[in-house]
N, C-alpha and C positions, 0 to 999 in steps of 0.2 A: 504494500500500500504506500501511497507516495505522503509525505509527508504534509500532514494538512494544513499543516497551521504557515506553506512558505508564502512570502508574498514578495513580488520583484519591486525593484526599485523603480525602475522606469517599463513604461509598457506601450511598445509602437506596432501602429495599424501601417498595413500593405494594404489588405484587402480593402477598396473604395480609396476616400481621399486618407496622406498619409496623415496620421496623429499621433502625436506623442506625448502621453501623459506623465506626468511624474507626481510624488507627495502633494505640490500644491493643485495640479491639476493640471489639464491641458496646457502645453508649449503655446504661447499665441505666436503671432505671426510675426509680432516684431522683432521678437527675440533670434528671426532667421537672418532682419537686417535690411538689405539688399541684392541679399546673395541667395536666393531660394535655388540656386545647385547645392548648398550643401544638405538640401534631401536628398538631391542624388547621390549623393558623396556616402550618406547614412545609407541609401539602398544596394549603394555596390558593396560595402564593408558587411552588410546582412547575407548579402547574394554568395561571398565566397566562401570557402570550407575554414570552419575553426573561426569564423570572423575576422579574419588577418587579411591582407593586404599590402602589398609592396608600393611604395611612396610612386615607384616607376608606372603600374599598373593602372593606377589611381587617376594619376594623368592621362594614361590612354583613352580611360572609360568615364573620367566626367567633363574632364575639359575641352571647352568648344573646341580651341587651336590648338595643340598638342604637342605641336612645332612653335609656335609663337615665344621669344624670347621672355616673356614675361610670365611663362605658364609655370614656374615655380612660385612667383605670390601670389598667381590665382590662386593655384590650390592651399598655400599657407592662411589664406584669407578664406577660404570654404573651411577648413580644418579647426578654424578659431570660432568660426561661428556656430559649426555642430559643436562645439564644445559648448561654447554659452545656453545651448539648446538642452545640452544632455546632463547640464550642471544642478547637483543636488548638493545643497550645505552640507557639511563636518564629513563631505564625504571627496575621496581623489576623484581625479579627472574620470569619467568612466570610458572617455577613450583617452588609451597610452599608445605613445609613440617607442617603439624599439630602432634603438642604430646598431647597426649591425657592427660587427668585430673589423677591426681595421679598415673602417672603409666601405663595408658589406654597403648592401642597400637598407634603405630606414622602412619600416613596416609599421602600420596604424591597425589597431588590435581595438576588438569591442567583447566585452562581457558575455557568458553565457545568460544559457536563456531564466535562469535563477535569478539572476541579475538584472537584466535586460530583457526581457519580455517579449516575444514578435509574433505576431500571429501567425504567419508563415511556417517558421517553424515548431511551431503548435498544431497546427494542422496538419503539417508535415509528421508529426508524433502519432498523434491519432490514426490517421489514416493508417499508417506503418503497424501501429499495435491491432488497425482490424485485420491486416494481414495475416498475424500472428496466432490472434487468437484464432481464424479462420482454422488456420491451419493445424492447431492446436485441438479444435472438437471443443471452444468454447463459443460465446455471442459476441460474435462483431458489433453488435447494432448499436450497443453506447459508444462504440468507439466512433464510427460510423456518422453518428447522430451529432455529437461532438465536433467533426473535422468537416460538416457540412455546414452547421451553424457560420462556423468562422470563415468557411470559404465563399456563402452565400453573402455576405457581409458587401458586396460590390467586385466590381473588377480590377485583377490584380495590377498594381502599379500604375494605375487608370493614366495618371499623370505622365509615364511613361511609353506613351503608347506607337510611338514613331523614334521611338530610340531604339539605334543599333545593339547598344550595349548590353540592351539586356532581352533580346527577342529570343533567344536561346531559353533563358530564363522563364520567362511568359509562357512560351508553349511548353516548357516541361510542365508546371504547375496548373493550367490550365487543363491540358490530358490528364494531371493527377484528380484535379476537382471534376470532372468528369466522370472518371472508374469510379469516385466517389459516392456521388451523384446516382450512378447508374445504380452500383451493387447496392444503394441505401434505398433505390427503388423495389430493386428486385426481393429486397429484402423482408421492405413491409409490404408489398404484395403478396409474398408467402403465409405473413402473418395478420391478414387483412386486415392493416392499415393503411386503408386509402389515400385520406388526404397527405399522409405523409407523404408516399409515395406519389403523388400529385405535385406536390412542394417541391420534391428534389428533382424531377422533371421538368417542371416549370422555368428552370435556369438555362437548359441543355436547350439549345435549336434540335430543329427537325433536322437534318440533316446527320449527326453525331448518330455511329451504329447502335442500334437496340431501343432507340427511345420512342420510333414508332411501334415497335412492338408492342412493347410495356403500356404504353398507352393505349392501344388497341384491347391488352389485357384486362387495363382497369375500365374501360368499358365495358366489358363483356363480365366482369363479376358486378357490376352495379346494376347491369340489365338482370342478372342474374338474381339480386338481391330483391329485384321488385317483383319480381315472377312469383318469390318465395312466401312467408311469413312477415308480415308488416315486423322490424323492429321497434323495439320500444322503445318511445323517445319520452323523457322527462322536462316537463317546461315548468322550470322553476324560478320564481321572482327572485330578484338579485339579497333582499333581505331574507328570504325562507331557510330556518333552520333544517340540518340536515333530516333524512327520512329514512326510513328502514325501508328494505331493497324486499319484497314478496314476490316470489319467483314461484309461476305457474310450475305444479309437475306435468310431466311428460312431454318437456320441450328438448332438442338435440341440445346434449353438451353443449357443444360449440355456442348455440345460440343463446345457453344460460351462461356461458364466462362472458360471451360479446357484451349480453344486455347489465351482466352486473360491473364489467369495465365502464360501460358507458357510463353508468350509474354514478358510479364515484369518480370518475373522470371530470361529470357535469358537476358534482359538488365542489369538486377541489379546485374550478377554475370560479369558483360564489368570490364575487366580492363584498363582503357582509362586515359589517359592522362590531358584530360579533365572531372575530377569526377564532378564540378559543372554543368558543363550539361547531364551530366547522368544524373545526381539524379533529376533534374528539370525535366528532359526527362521525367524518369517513372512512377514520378509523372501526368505531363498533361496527360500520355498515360494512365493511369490507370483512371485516371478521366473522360477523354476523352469513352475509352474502356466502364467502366463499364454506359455511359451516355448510347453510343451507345446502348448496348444489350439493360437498360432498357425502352428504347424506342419503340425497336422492340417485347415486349411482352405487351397484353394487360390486362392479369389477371394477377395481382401481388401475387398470391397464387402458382402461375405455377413457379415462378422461388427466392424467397425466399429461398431455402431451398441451392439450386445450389450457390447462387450470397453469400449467408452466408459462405460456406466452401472454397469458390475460396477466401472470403475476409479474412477467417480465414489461410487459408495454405500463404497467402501474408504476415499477420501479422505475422506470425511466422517464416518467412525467417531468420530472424538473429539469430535466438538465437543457431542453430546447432555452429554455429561461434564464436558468446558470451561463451557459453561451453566447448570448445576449446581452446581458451583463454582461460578463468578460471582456467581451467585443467592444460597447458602449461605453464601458470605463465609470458605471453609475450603480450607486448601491441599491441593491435590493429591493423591491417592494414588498412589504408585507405581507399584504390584503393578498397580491400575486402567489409570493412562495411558497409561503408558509401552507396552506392545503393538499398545494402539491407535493411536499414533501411529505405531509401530517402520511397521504396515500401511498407515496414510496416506502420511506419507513414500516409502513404496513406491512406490503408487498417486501422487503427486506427479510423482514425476522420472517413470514414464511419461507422465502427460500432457502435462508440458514439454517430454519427446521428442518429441512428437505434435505437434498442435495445441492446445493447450488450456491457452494461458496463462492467460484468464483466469478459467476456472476454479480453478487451483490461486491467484490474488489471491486471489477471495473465499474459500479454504480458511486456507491456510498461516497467517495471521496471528493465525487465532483460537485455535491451541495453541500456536503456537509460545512466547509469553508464560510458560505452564505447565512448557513443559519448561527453559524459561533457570533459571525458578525452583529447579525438582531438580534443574539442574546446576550452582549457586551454593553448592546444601545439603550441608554435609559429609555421606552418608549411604552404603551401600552399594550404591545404585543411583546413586550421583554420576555413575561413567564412562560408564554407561549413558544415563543422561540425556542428558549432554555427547558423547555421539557420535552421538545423535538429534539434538541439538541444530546440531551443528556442520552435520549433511546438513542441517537446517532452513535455519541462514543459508547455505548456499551454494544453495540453489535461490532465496533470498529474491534474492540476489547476479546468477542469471541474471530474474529479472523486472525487475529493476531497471535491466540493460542494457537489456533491452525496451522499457521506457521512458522508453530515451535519460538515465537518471538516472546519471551514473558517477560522483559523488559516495557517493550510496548504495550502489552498487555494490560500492564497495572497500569502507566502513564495513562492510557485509555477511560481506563476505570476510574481514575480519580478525577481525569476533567468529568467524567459521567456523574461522580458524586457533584463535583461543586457545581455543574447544570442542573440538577435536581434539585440540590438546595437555592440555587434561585430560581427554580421554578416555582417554589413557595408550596407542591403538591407532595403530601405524603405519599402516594405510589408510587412518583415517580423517582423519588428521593431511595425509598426503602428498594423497588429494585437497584439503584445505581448502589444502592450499599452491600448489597444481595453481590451484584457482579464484582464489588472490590471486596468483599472477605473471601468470594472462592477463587479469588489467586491466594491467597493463602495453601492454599492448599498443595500447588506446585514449586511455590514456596518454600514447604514446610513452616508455616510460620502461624500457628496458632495462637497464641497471641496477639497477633496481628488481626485475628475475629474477634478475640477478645477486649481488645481494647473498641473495634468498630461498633459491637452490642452496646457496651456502656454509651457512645453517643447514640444507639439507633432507638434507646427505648423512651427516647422524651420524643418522637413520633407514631414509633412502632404501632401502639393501640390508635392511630388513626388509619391508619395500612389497612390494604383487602385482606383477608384471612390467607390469600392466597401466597400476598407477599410474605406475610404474619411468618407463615408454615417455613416459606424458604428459607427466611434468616434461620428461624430458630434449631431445624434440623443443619446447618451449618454450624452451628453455636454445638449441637452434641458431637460435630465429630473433635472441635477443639477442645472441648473440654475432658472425651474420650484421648486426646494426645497430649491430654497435662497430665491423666493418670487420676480423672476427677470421674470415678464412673456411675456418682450418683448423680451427680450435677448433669453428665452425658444423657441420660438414661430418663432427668427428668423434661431436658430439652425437646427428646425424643417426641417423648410424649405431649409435650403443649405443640408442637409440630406437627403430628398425626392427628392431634383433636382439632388443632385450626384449620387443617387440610379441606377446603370445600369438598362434599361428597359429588360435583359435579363441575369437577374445576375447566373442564371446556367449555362452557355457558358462565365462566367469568368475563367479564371486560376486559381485564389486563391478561386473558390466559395468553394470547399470542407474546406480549411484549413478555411477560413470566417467564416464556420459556420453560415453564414449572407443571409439570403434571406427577401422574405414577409415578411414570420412571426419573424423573429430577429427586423426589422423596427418599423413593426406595436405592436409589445410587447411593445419595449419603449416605443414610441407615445403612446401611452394608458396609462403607466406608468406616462409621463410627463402630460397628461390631469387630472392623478387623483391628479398629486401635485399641480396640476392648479386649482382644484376642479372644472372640467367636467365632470361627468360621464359619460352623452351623449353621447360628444364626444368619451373618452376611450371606453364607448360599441362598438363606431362606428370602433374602430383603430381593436380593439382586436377579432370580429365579422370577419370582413373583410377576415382574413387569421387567417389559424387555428383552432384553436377549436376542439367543438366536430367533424367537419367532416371539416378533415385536409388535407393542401396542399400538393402534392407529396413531396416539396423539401422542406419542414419545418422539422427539424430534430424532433424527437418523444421526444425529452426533453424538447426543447422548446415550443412544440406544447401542452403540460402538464403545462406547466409554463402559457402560455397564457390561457388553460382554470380555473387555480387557480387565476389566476388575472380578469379572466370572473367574476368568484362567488364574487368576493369579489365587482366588479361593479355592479352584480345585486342586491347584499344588498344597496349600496348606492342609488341604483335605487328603492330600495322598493320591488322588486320582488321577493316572496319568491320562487317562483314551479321553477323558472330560477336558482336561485341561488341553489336550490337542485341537480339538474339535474346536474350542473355545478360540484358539490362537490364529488355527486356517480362518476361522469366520471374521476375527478380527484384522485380521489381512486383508480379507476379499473387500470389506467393508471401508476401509481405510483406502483404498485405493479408488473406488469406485467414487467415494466422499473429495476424495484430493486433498486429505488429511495430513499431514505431518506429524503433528500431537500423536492423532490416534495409532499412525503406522509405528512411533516409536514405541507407545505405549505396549505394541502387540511386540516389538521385539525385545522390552524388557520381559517381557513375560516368557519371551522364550530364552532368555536367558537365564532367569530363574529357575527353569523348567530344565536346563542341561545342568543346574548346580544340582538340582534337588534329584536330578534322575541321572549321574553322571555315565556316559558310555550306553544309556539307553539307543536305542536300533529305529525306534519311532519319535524320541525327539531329536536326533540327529536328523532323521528326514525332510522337518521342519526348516530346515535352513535352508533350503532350493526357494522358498516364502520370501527370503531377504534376501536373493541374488538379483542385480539389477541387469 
């Protein structure tokens, strides 16, 4: 995950007219002088590799007469001026000039893009990682969605449009915005979305290969659409509080995820008055919605594929927006983002429940920036912000276990606490306290739950039961690893009695993360520092496992069968503890886990201590050849 919290110092538009913003804002016009080549001077030093440039080079490509005696103070005079341009106080010149060694040639150098910011090669990023992931067997289409935004922006180098110097340039990137273009058509064609795909065609002339096609396509599925079942449209007043989503039975899959996307799509684009109850709204309706549908299917193979792209096109509601911004150089709007995200967010922690970590990587990081912002801003959307914000870092918090990162992990967790505590809500507070005690756990660091309890209980009794349950079955496995096993023991039990008998018909059961198998993992956990095994077979058995409960998210349901294996070595059992280890593997990999594939290979290590020269766990190791 890229690092959220960076922001560049200066940030210059290619795509349309050039702009260059910095801290105080937009560069004006004077500050260029008389000499508006030194944009060009700033376009060629963006256009070459590494940002460098030879003083020799410079002259060939920006100056009128190149030959003309005076063409070393042209360019000393353009060179002075992007400087004034690119000048930010208590900070060096952010172009440097290098002289080469005895005489070499002198080289003018610009900052990366950390630094220096350029759309161009932002898009250039983008575009490159849908490659990637394409090719990889993950989703292009945030990447995609991303490098279209920016490149939609106007045309590149507009200003330079009958210059030699850089027509080389122009048509590379123009055929890049193109491929773009196309495959982000072809893309949400597949996954009908129309008007997307409408949008990123719209830029392409008829002439460019495929784009009569594609459009002939999206004709023919829209004639197609009216032939079929009227879809359902909601026409709602710009002030109307959200609505719960009642889905007829015995309509196609497909046409219940379309009609409950739309659903929450139309809420989260409200601009109301009231943003903290949108954004609460979309959320229950979206939870609510997709509860609905997957109730009414009985083969989970039937609607997997439907219920993934409705959760993927949610998740990626914000970022057309995020992009735009970016691009515009202008903070956020509220009333805008914030429902969009309240809906990604949603769609988030289901795909984390799922498989589909790394889809919510290439999502989450691209709003999340936006919302830290509204929740630093003193404003009337502050709490609102900041309890978006707080679910943002604690899902940032479980990708980060994923991959084996637990440095970031807790850093995660704790902006999650202090968004929560300014969210001023005790749910949102007690999960983000919930996600920083069980890094404790990887840890080893119980104490570290223990000090969290003592602040969590001047809210705690305002918490769901649901949250209630999670801390407090946390609180028994620490105090089962101080060696307190009545204090463990009574945790337990105020955990299982506040446990909702119905915790997927909670409000927060999606953000919880928290059902069975979250329960019964700890308890298991607190029996083995209790040294029960029995017992922990009996917790971890119960829900989960190899054959797992609908509502046990597939991370954790990996986590409980790696804590299975390592109970049936304690138990003696070697063909259990096998079985146990294969399935954590398979599991692990299919997830695109790290945490969980190491978790499976400690366990087979322990498994060659406890059974040394066994003939069946030696086998096991063909599991962790790469």
């Amino acid at each position: 995950m890229p690092n959220i919290d960076d922001d560049p110092v200066i940030r210059v538009s290619l795509f349309g007219p050039v702009r260059i913003v910095g801290p105080s804002g937009e560069v004006p016009k004077e500050a260029w002088g008389h000499r508006p080549r030194a944009k060009t001077l700033l376009m060629a030093l963006l256009s070459r590799q590494h940002r460098r440039c030879s003083r020799d080079t410079l002259v060939e490509l920006v100056c009128p007469d190149p030959s003309a005696e005076s063409v070393g103070q042209y360019l000393d005079t353009l060179v002075l001026h992007l400087r004034r341009a690119l000048a930010v106080s208590d900070r060096p010149s952010l172009l440097t000039t290098y002289k080469g060694y005895l005489g070499g040639p002198v080289f003018y150098d610009l900052p990366d893009q950390r630094t220096l910011w350029c759309d161009i090669d932002a898009f250039l990023e983008h575009a490159d990682e849908a490659i990637r992931l394409a090719q990889r067997g993950g989703d292009p289409l945030p990447a995609l969605q991303a490098a279209f935004a920016l490149s939609s922006g106007g045309e590149f180098l507009e200003s330079e449009i009958y210059s030699d110097w850089c027509r080389e340039w122009r048509m590379q990137i123009t055929t890049r915005h193109e491929e773009v273009a196309l495959q982000l058509a072809r893309l949400s064609i597949e996954r009908g979305l129309l008007e997307q795909a409408e949008s990123a065609l719209s830029c392409l002339d008829s002439d460019v290969d495929g784009v009569m096609t594609l459009r002939e396509a999206i004709a023919d599925l829209r004639q197609q659409a009216r032939a079929q079942q009227p879809v359902l449209r909601l026409a709602l007043p710009v002030d109307a509080p959200p609505s719960p989503l009642a889905l007829p039975r015995g309509l196609p899959l497909e046409y219940s995820y379309h009609t409950l996307v739309g659903h929450i799509m139309t809420q989260a684009m409200l601009r109301s008055r009231h943003i903290q109850d949108v954004c609460s709204g979309v959320q229950r309706a979206l939870d609510a919605g997709l509860r609905s549908i997957d109730r009414m299917t009985t083969q989970p193979s039937d609607y997997r594929i439907p219920r993934r792209q409705a959760l993927l096109t949610l998740a990626l509601l914000p970022l057309s927006l995020t992009a735009l911004i970016e691009q515009e150089h202008v903070a956020p709007a509220a009333e805008e983002i914030l429902p969009q995200c309240a809906a990604s967010l949603t769609a988030c922690w289901h795909l984390v429940n799922g498989s589909e970590l790394h889809a919510v990587e290439a999502t989450l990081p691209r709003y999340l920036p936006h919302l830290v912002q509204l929740a630093r801003a003193a404003s009337p959307h502050q709490k609102t912000a900041a309890a978006l914000a707080s679910q943002g870092y604690q899902i940032a918090s479980i990708l980060a276990l994923h991959r084996n990162e637990h440095e970031a992990r807790e850093s995660y967790a704790k902006r999650s606490v202090y968004f929560g505590r300014l969210s001023g809500d005790a749910d949102h507070l007690s999960g983000a306290v919930r996600q920083f005690m069980g890094t404790a756990y990887w840890s080893k660091q119980p104490q570290k739950v223990l000090r969290s309890f003592q602040e969590a209980e001047s809210f705690l009794d305002d918490a769901s039961p649901l949250l209630r349950s999670g801390i407090y079955v946390i609180l028994a496995w620490a105090y089962a690893q101080t060696h307190q096993e009545q204090e463990a023991l009574t945790a337990l039990g105020i955990a299982r009695d506040a446990f909702p008998d119905a915790p997927e018909d909670e409000d927060d059961f999606t953000k919880a993360s928290f059902g069975k198998g979250w329960l019964n993992l700890w308890q298991g956990r607190t029996y083995l520092g209790l040294e029960q095994p029995d017992n922990a077979w009996r917790s971890f058995v119960a829900v989960g496992g190899v054959r797992p409960e609908t509502t046990t998210p597939e991370r954790i349901r990996l986590e409980i069968v790696n804590h299975q294996a390592l109970t049936a070595i304690a138990l003696d059992d070697l063909d259990l503890t096998r079985a146990c280890i294969e399935s954590g593997v398979a599991g692990a990999q299919v997830l695109g886990s790290v945490k969980r594939y190491n978790e499976a290979f400690d366990a087979y290590r322990q498994a060659r201590a406890a059974w040394p020269g066994e003939k069946k766990v030696g086998e096991l190791a063909d599991l962790f050849v790469h």
